[in-house]
N, C-alpha and C positions, 0 to 999 in steps of 0.2 A: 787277759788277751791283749789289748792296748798297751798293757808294759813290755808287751816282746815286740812290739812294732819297734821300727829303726825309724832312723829321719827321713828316708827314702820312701817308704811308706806310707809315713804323714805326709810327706810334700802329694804324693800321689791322693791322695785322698783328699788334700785338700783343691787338688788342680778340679778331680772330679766334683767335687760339692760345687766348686766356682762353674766350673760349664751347665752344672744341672741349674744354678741359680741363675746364669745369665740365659740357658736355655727358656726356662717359667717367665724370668721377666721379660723375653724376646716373643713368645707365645703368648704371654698374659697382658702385655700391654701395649710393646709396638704393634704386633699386628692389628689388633683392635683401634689404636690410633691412625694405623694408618686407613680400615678400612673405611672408618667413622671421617678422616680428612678428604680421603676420593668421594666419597659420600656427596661431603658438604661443596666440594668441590663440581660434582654432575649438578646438584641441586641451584650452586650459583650460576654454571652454565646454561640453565632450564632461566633461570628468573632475568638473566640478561634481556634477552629479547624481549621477555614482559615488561620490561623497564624501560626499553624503549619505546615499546608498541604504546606504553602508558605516557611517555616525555612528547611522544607525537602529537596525539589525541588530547593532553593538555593544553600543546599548541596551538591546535587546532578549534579547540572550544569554542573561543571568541568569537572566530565566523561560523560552524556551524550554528551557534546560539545567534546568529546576525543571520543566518538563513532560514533559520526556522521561526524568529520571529518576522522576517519579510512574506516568507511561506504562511503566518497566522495570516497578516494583514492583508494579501492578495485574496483568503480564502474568505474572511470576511467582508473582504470589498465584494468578491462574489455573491455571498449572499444577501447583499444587502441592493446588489442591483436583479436580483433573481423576483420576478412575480409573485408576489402575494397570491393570486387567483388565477384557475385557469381562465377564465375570459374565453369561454367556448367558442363563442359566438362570433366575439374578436375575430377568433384565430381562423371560423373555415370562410369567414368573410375576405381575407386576407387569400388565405387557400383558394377560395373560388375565384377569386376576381385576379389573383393571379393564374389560373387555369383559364380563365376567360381570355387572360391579355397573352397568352400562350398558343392560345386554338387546340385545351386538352379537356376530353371531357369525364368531365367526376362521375362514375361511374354508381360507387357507394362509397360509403365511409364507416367505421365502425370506430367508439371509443373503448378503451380497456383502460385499468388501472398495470402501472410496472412498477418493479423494481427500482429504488434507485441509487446513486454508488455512495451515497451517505447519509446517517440519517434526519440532516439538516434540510434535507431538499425532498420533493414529492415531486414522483412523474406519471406521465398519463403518457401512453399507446395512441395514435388514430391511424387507424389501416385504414388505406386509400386504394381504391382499384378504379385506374386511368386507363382512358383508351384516346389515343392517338398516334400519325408516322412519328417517326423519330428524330427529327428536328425537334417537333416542337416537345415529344415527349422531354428531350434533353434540354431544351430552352427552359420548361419546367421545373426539373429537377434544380437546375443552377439557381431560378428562383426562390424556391422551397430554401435551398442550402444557404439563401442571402435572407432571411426574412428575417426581422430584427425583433427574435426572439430568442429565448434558450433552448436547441432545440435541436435535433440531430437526424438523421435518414440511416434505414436497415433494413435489410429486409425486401430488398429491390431486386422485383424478378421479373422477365420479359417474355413473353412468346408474341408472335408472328402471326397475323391474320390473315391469309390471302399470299398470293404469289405474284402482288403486283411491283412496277418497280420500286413505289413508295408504298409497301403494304402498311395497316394497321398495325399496333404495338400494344395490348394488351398490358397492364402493366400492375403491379401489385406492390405495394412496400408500408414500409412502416417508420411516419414522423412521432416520436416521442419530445414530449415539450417538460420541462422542469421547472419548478416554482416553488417557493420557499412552504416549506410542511406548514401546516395549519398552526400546531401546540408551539411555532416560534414565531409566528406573528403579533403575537400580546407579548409583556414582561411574565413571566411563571412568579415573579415576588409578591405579582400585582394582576393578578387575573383579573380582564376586561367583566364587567358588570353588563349581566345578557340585558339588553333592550326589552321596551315590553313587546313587542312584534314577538321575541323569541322567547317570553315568559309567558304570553298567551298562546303559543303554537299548539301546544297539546290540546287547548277549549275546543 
């Protein structure tokens, strides 16, 4: 059968092998090269920005590692000027005698244990319930808010006594005072050696 073929033929047959071959190799490997090139090409457009966001944040290192150890130092100076004890006693001596030099009178007081925003530091609650006009309730408060301790106001709520032009002020809130946690006032390498006071406590 190939012997009766002419040259005409074969040129035909051969034009067709050449198209089927360059069709397979057009199918079987440009395409795939190119899709495998857009590919890698989305993938470097995705990694640009991370490469900068990274060339930033390299830059930046140095200071944020210069804030966060100025950020250590401030929070240790913190605790290192924060009370050791509450000093109860201290404190509503302080409270009273500035309630005294106010014209506000202490009404009750109650201690509670709180919360507090880390766990270096220990706070106590004292709910105060004040009665006086409000001058001096306010003359109060600003004292409370200067007293040179660690120590903050919340909790402040008012009602009205009377329907005179300076009536009474009823007044309730809550000073919470902060002081350095007990387990960090010895070294933990070196735990304090209890007293006999405190090795006789149980007798």
């Amino acid at each position: 059968m190939f012997a009766r073929l002419g040259q005409r033929e074969w040129a035909l047959i051969a034009i067709a092998l050449t198209l089927a071959v360059a069709l397979l190799w057009y199918f079987l490997l440009i395409v795939p090269l190119r899709q495998e090139t857009e590919q890698v090409r989305q993938e470097i457009a995705q990694l640009v920005p991370q490469r900068d966001r990274g060339r930033q944040a390299q830059r930046a290192l140095p200071e944020l590692r210069a804030t966060i150890a100025e950020l250590q130092a401030e929070r240790q100076a913190f605790l290192r000027a924060l009370p050791k004890e509450e000093r109860l006693a201290q404190v509503l001596n302080e409270i009273l005698g500035e309630a005294v030099r106010s014209g506000v009178t202490v009404r009750s007081f109650t201690r509670s244990p709180a919360s507090a925003p880390v766990p270096e530091v220990r706070a106590v609650n004292l709910a105060l319930s004040l009665e006086a006009p409000f001058p001096e309730t306010y003359a109060y408060l600003r004292r409370l808010e200067g007293l040179s301790r660690f120590s903050s106001l919340s909790g402040i709520n008012l009602s009205v006594q009377g329907q005179d032009l300076n009536p009474l002020l009823s007044t309730s809130l809550t000073l919470t005072l902060y002081m350095l946690a007990k387990d960090l006032e010895t070294n933990p390498a070196s735990p304090a050696t209890p007293s006999p006071q405190e090795q006789g406590g149980g007798q």
